[in-house]
Every structure is written in C-alpha cells, then in structure tokens.
C-alpha positions as CSV (number, residue, x, y, z in Angstrom):
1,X,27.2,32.1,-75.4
2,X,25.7,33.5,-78.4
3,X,26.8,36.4,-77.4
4,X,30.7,35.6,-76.7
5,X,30.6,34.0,-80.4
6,X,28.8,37.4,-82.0
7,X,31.5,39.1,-80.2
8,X,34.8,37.4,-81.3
9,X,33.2,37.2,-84.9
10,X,33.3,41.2,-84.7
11,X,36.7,40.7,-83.5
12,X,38.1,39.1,-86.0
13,X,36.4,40.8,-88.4
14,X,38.1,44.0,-86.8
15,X,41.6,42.2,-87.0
16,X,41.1,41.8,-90.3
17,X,40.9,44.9,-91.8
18,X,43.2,46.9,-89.8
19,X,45.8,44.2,-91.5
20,X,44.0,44.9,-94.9
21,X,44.6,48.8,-94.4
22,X,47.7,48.6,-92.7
23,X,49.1,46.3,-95.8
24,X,47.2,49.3,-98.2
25,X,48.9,51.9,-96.2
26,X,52.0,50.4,-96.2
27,X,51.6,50.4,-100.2
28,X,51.1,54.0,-100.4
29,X,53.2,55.6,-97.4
30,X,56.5,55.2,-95.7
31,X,56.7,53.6,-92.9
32,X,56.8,56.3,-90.1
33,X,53.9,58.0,-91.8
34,X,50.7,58.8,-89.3
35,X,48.2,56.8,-91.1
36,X,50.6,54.0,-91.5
37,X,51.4,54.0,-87.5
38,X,47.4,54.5,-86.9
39,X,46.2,51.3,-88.7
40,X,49.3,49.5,-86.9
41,X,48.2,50.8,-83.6
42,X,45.0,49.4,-84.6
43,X,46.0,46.0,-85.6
44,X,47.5,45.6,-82.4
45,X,45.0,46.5,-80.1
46,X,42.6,44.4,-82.5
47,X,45.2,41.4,-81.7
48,X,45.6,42.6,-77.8
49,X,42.2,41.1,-76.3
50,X,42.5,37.9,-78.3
51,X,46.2,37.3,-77.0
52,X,45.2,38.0,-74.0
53,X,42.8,34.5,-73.9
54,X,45.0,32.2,-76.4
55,X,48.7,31.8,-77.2
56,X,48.5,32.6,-80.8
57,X,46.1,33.8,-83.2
58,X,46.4,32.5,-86.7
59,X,44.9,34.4,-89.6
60,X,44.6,31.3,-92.4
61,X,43.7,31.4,-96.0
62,X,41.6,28.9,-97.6
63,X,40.4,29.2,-100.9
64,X,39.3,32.7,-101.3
65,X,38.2,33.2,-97.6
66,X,40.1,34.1,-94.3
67,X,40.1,31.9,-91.5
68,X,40.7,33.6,-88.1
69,X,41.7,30.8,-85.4
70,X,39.5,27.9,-87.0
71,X,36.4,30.3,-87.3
72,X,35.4,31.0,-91.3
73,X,34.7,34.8,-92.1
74,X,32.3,36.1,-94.1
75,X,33.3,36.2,-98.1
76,X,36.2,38.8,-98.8
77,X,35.4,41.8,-101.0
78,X,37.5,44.8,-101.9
79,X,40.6,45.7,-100.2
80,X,40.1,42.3,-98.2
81,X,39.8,39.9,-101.7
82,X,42.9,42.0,-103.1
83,X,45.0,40.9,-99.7
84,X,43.9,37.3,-100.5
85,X,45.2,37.3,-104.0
86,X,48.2,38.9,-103.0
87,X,48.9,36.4,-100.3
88,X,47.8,32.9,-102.2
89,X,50.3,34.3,-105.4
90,X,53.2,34.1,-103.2
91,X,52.2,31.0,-101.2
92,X,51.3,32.3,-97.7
93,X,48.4,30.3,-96.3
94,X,48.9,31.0,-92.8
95,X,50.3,34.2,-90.6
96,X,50.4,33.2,-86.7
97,X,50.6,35.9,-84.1
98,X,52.2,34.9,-80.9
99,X,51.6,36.5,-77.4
100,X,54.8,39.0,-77.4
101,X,54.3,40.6,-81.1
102,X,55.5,44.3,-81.1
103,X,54.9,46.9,-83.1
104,X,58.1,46.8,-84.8
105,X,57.7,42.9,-85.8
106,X,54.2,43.9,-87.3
107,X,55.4,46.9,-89.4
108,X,58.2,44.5,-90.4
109,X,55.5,41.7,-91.7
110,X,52.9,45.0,-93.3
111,X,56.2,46.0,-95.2
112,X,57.2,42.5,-96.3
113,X,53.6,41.9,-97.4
114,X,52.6,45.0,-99.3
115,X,56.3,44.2,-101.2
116,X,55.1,40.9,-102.3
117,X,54.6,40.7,-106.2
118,X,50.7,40.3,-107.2
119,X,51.8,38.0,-109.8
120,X,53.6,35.6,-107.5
121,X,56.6,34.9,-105.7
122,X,59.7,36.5,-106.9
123,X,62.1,33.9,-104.2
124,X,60.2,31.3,-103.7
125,X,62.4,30.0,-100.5
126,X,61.9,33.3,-98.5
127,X,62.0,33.0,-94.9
128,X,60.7,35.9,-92.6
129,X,62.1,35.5,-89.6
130,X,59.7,37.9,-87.3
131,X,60.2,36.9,-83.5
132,X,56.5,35.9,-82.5
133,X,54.8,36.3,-86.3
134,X,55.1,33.2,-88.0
135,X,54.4,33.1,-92.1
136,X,54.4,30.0,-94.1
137,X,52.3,27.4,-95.9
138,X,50.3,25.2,-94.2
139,X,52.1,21.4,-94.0
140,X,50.3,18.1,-93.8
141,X,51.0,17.8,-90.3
142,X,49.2,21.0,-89.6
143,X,46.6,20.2,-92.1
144,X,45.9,17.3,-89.7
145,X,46.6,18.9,-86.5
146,X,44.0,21.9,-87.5
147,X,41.5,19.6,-88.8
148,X,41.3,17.8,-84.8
149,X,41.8,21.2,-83.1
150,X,38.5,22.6,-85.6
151,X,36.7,19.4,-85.3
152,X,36.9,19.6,-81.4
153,X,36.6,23.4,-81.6
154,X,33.5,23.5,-83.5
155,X,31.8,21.0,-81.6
156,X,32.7,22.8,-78.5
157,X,31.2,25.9,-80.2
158,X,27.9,23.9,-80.9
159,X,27.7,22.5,-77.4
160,X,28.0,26.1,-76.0
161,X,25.2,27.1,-78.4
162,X,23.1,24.7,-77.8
163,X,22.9,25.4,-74.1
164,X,22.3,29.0,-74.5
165,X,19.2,27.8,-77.2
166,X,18.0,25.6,-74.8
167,X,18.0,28.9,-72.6
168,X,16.2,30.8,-75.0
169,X,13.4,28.1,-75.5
170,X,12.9,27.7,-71.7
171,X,12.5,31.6,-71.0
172,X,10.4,31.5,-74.2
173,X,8.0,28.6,-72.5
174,X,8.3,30.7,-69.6
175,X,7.2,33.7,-70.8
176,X,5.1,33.1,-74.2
177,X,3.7,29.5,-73.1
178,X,5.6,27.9,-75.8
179,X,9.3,27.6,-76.5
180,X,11.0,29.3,-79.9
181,X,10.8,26.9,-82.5
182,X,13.1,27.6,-84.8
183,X,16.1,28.4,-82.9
184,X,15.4,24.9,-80.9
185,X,15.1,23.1,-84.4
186,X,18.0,24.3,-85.7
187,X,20.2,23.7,-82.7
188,X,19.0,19.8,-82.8
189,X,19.5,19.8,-86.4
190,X,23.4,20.9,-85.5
191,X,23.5,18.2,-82.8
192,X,22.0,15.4,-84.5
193,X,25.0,16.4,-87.7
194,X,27.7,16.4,-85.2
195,X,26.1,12.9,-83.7
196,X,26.7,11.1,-86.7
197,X,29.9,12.6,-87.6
198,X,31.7,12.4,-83.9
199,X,29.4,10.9,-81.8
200,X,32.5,10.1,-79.4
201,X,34.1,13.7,-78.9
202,X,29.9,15.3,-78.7
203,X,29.4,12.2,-75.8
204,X,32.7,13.1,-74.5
205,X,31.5,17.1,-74.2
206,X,28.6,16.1,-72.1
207,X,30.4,15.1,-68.7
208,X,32.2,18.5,-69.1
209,X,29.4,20.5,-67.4
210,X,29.1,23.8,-66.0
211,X,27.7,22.7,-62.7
212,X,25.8,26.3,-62.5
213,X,23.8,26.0,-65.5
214,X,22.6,22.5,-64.8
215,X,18.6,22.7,-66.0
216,X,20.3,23.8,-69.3
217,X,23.3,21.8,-70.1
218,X,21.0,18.9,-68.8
219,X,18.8,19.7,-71.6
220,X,21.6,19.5,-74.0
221,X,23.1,16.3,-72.3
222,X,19.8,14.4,-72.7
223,X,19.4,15.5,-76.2
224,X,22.8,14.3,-77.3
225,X,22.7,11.1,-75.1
226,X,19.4,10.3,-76.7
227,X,20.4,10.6,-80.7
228,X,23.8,9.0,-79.5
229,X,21.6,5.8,-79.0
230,X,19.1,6.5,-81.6
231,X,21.6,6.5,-84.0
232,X,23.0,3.7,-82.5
233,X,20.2,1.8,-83.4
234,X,20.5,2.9,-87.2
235,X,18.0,6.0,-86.9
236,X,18.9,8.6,-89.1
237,X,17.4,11.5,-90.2
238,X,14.6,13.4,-89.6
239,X,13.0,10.8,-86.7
240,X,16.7,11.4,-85.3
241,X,16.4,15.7,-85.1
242,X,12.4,14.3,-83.8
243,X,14.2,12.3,-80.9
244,X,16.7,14.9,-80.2
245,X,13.8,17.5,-79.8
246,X,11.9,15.7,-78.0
247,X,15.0,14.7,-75.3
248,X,15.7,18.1,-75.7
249,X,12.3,19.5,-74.2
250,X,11.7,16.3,-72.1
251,X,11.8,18.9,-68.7
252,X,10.2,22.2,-70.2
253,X,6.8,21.7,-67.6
254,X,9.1,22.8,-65.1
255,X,9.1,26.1,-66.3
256,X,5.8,26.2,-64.3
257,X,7.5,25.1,-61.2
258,X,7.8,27.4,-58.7
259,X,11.1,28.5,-58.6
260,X,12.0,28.3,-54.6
261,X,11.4,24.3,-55.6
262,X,13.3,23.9,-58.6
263,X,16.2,25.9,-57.1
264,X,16.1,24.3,-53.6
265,X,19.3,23.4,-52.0
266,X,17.9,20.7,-50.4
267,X,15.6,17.4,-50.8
268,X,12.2,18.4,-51.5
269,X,9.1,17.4,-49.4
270,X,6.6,15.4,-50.0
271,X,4.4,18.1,-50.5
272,X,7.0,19.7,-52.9
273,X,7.8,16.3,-54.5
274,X,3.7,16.5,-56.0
275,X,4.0,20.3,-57.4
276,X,7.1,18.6,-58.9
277,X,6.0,15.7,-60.6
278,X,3.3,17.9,-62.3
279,X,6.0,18.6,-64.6
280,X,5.3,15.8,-67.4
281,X,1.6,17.0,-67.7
282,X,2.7,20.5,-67.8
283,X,5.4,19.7,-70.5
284,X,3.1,17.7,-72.5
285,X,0.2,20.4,-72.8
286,X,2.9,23.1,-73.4
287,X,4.4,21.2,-76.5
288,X,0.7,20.2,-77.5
289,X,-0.1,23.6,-77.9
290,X,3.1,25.0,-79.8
291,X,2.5,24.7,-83.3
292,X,4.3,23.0,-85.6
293,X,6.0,20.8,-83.2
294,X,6.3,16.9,-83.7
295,X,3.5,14.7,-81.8
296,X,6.5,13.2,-80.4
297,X,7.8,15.4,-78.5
298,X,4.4,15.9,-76.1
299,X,4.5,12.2,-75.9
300,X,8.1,12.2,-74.7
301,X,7.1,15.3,-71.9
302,X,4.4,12.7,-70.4
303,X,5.9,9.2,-70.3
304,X,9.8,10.5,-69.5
305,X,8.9,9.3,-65.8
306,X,6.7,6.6,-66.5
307,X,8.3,3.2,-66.0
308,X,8.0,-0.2,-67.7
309,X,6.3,-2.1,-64.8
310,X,3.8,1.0,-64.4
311,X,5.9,2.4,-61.9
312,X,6.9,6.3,-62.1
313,X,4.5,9.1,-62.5
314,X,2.4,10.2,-63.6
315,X,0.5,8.4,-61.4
316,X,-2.3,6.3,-62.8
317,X,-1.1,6.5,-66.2
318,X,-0.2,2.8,-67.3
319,X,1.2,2.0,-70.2
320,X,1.5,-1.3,-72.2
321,X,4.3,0.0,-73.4
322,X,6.6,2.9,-73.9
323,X,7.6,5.0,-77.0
324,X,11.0,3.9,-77.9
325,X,11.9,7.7,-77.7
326,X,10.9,7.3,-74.1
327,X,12.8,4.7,-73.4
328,X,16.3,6.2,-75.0
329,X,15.4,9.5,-72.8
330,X,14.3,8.0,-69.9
331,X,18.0,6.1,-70.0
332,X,19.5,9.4,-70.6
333,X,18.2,11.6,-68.4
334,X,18.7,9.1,-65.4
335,X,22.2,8.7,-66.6
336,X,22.9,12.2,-66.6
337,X,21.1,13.4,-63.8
338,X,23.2,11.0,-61.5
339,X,26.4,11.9,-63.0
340,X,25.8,16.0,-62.3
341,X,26.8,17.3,-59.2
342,X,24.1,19.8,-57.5
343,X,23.5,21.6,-54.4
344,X,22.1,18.1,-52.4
345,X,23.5,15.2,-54.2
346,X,27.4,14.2,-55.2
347,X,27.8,13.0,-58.9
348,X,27.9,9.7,-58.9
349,X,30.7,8.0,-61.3
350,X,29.6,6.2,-64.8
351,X,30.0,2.8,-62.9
352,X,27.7,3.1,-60.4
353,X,25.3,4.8,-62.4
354,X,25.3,2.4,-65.2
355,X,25.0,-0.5,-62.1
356,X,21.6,1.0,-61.3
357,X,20.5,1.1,-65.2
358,X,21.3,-2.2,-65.1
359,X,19.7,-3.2,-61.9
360,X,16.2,-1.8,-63.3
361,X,16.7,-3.9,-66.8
362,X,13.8,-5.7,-67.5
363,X,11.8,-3.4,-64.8
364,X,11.7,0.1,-65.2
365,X,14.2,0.1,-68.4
366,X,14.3,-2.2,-71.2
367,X,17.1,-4.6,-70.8
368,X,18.2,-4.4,-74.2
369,X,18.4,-0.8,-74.3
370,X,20.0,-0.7,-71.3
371,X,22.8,-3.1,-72.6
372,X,23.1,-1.4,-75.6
373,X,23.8,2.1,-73.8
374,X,26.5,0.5,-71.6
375,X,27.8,-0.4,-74.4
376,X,27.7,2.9,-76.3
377,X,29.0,4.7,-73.3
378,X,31.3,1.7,-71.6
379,X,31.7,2.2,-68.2
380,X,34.1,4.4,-69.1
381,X,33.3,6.4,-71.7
382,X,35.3,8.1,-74.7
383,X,37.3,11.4,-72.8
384,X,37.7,9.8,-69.9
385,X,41.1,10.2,-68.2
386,X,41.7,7.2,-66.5
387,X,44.7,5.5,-64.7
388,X,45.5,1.5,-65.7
389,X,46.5,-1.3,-63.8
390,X,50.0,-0.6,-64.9
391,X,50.1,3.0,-63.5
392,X,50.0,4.7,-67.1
393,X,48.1,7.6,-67.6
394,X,45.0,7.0,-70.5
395,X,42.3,8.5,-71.9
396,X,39.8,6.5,-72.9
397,X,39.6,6.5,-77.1
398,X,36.7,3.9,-77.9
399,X,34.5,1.7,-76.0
400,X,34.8,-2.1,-76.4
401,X,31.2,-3.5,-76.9
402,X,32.0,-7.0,-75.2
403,X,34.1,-6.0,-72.5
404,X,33.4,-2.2,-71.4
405,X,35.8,-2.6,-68.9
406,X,38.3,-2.8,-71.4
407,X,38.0,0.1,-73.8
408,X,40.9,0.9,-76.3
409,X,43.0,3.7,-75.0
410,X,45.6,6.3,-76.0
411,X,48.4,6.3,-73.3
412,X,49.7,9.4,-72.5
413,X,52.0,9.0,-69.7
414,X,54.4,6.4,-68.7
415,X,54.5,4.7,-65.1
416,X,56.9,7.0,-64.1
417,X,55.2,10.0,-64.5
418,X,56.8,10.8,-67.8
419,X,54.6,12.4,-70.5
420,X,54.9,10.2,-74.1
421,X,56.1,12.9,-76.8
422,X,54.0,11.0,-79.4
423,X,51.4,9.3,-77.5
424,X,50.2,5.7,-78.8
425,X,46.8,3.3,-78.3
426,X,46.6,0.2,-77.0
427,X,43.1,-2.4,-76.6
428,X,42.8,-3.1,-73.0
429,X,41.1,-6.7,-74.4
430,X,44.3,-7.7,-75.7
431,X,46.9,-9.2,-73.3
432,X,49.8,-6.8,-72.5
433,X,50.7,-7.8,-69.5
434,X,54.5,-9.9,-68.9
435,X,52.2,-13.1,-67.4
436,X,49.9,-12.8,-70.3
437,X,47.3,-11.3,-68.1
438,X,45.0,-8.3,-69.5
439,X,45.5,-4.5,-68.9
440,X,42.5,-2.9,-66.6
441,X,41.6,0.5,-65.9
442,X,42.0,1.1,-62.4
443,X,40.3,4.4,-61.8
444,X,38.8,7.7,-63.9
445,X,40.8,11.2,-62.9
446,X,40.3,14.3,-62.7
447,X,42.0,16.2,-66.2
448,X,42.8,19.2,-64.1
449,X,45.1,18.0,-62.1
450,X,47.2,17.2,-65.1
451,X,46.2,19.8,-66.9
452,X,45.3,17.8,-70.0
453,X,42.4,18.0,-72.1
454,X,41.4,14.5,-72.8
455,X,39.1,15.8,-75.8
456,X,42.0,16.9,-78.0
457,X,42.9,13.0,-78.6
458,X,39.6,11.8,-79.4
C-alpha cells in the first residue's frame, strides 16, 4: 500500500509540471510549436493512467499549494509557485479533468491560462467552456462535498497504511525478533487522531476487509476497535496510542507459529491447537525484549486469551483480574475475529456475534464493557446498509445507546426501489409508522449489489 500511495504521489507530482511547462511553453511559443506539442503529449499521458482508475482528476489550489484529487503536494517553488499566483489572481481554484479530454481541449485551457493577466482578472465572468475540462472557483457546496469525500478519503488512506505497517512490523518480528517501532508508533498515533475525530467512518472501515490479508487487517481491526472503546471511556492521549499498540501487536507470537498451522484451511488439531496457543507467551517475550516499547503492550500479548473466570489460556495463569486494556482487546478481537470470513469458518453477522459477547458478560468479559461496546457498535453498526421494516433502503448513520436496534439512519431509497435525489435521516426510536408503531431494521445488505458506498454518508 505504501507503495501504491509513493506511486500516485510521483504521479501527480508528474501531472503537475508538464501543466507548469506546458502553461510556460504556451507563454513563449505558438501553439503548433514542437516543444509546446511535447509537454502537451506529456500532460496527457501524465493524466492517461489516472483517468484510467477515476472519473475525473481535479488539480485544486489552496492557499499557496496544489491539491491533486484530495492529496496535498509538496510546497510549490519556481515555475510551479509562478502558475499558482497566476491562477489565484484570476480566481481559479479548481481545474477538473474528465475521462474524454483531448488534446485539442487541453491546448485550448494551456492557451487560456498562460493569457490570463498576473495581476488579476481582466473579465471577471469568463466562462471556458472546454468539453471534459472544467475551470472555476470552488462553491460552498463543493467546499462541503470535498471536505466528506477527503475526510473519507484520507481515512481510507490511513487504513490502507496501517495494514501494510502492521505488515512491516510482523516481517520485522519475524525476521529481527522484534517489530519496527517507529513505523508501528506512528501508524497508531494516525489511528488513535482519526479515532477521536471520526470514530464512526474509521469503525465503519473495519468490516470492509480484504479477506486475503486477514492476519493483517485483523491487526488494524483490533487496534481501532480497541481505542474506539478506550476513548469511549474518556481515554485520551498517550494511554490511548499505548492501548492502540498494544491491540495492535496483541497476535505478534504467532510469527513463531509454524506457518502450515497458521495458514491451514482447516480446524486445527489438538496437537496443533497447543503450538498455537503458545502464541501469548511468545508475543509477550518478543515485546518484552524490544526496546522502548510500553510495559503494556507485553501485558496485553499474555492475558489477550485469558478470561475473567480463569478460563482461556494460557493455562495455569490466573488472574484476579484483567488489565482494562485486556479486556477492550479481548472484546475486540473476539468481535472481529467472528465477523471475518476465512478458509474454515463463515463470518458471522454483528448480531450474533454481539449475542455471544453478551452471553459471556460477567464470565469471561466484563459485563459493563460488554454493554458498553454494544452500544458503541449497536448491532448494527455506523456503514451498515440495511433494509427497514418499511422496505426503504438505509445506511446506518449513528448508533442509539438505549435501543441498538434502533439506530438513526439516512434513507437512501424509497420502497419502491427509487433512489432519494437528496437523501434524508430519520431515528428509528421515534414512531414513524401510520399506527404509531416504531420503524425496525429488518436485515444488513450487501453494498455491492447496489452499488453504493455506505461510507460516503457517514
């Protein structure tokens, strides 16, 4: 993933200065001259490869930096700073390629742009009129729409980042006895940001797995689940990023598991259940011995399987009682682990896994913790699509502590199949119904098959 990002950073940087040359040629040369046509050629095939994965590509100003599709570039100098000026003067903030630009629509734009006035807008009411280059100022409305699609974009960037860190800390246990540090610390310091800013949408993320990376986005899962509850609790800070690091390594002893049992399709053994459940010891001792990591997190690595009525393993290992950063993991990772599909077991949906949290309340999970994750999660939580007891399609907004069977909801599509142009929320606690009886959910679905993307209306 790190990767992918590195690469689309390079193309935008690319992107970027063919249009600052191309607008420099156009300023010294006509336009059917070679080096004109050369930087044009190069703008498009700059804008080619990203067309060919989104609709549009919008090259933004803000301030006195570019903005290429939500992603900030590195401070303009030169050439670059010079296009900026030129652009803010005459009031263009934004410059949207669409999938069907041609070089003819491009030169036309260079042209307009290196004609434009340093000093500021000589017609202020100028339209361009480009088919599939759109020039402008930004509005409110896409002031607001942008901020949603970055906020869910950059979290969606995090996630993705965090998994391949949590990659790079596992090879790194694998291979050095100890994960990397730094790149793990600043991950959870990311996570634990984007917790307390949208816990909901970064909740949301988690049940959108890649099923083939599941050691790794369960990492990641756990981690966020965890601070989601720690901060839930009014834990802030640096004994939040502690509990997200600890979460986030809860599993790294298995990195001494042999792999034909941590890959195998089917049930382990009995024999292959002990080499297993050597994995909290194994974690413990690795985290004990990389330096500079919180005592927490070793403690977390032993007791994560350890339950409250000494039930769990490691075996022999009682406990009075748990670290409360246990207990939040142990929640989490049991939550999530049932939820994932895998080779020998079907996910299970949120109700039936929050029904067996809540049948080990009191047991091997503190009650209260328990209640207060099903009602941080709901038993449906925030992103899910789901279908009401009136046939409208919803997607489940914010969970409703007293009643999680009745979250608040933004509907989406009408009873008859019809998709809401503007869609609107409604509280499921509140009576809607003709007879005065309450809206339910009556089942979660899958967004694919209506091609929606419930996190884009969180």
């Amino acid at each position: 993933m790190a990767t992918d990002a590195t690469s689309r950073l390079a193309h935008y940087d690319e992107l970027l200065r063919r249009f600052a040359a191309s607008v420099r040629a156009s300023q010294l040369y006509k336009s059917d001259h070679p080096l004109l046509t050369k930087n044009v050629d190069g703008l498009l095939a700059a804008l080619k490869p990203l067309l060919q994965q989104q609709l549009a590509v919008t090259v933004g100003v803000v301030e006195q930096e570019f903005v290429v599709s939500d992603t900030p570039m590195p401070k303009a100098s030169g050439a670059m700073k010079e296009l900026i000026d030129r652009l803010r003067a005459n009031q263009v903030e934004r410059i949207s390629f669409e999938r069907g630009v041609t070089p003819e629509g491009v030169v036309q734009l260079i042209s307009g742009i290196a004609a434009l006035s340093p000093k500021g807008p000589a017609d202020p009411n100028r339209t361009w009129n480009i088919p599939h280059i759109k020039v402008g100022r930004i509005t409110a409305d896409d002031q607001n729409r942008d901020g949603i699609a970055s906020d869910i974009a950059a979290i969606r960037r995090l996630y993705s980042g965090a998994v391949a860190a949590a990659e790079v800390a596992w090879q790194s246990a694998a291979a050095d006895g100890k994960p990397d540090l730094p790149a793990t610390l600043q991950t959870v310091d990311g996570l634990a940001d984007a917790v307390t800013q949208n816990r909901n949408a970064l909740v949301a993320l988690t049940a959108m797995r890649n099923y083939d990376n599941y050691t790794f986005t369960h990492m990641v899962n756990v981690c966020i689940l965890t601070m989601g509850q720690a901060q839930a609790l009014g834990i802030e800070g640096r004994l939040l990023r502690e509990f997200g690091l600890s979460a986030l390594m809860h599993d790294i002893g298995k990195v001494r598991t042999p792999q034909e049992i941590l890959n195998k399709p089917d049930r382990l053994t009995e024999q292959e259940f002990v080499v297993m459940r050597r994995h909290p010891v194994e974690g413990a001792e690795i985290l004990r011995r990389t330096p500079e990591m919180p005592i927490l997190a070793p403690v977390v690595a032993f007791e994560h399987h350890l339950r409250l009525d000494g039930s769990g393993y490691p075996h022999g290992a009682k406990r009075s009682m748990l670290n409360l950063a246990t207990m939040l993991c142990s929640i989490a990772d049991v939550y999530d682990a049932m939820r994932s599909q895998r080779a020998y077991q079907q996910a299970f949906p949120s109700e039936r896994v929050l029904a067996v949290l809540r049948q080990g309340d009191g047991t091997h999970f503190e009650k209260h913790l328990v209640r207060r994750f099903v009602q941080l999660l709901g038993i449906y939580p925030p992103g899910t699509l789901v279908k009401l007891s009136t046939d409208e399609i919803a997607v489940v907004m914010k969970v409703h502590a007293p009643d999680p069977h009745r979250p608040r909801v933004k509907i989406l599509m009408a009873a008859d199949g019809r998709r809401h142009d503007v869609p609107f929320e409604r509280n499921l606690w509140e009576n809607h119904g003709a007879h005065g009886t309450l809206d339910g959910v009556l089942s979660p679905l899958d967004p694919a098959t209506y091609n929606i993307d419930p996190l884009t209306f969180l």
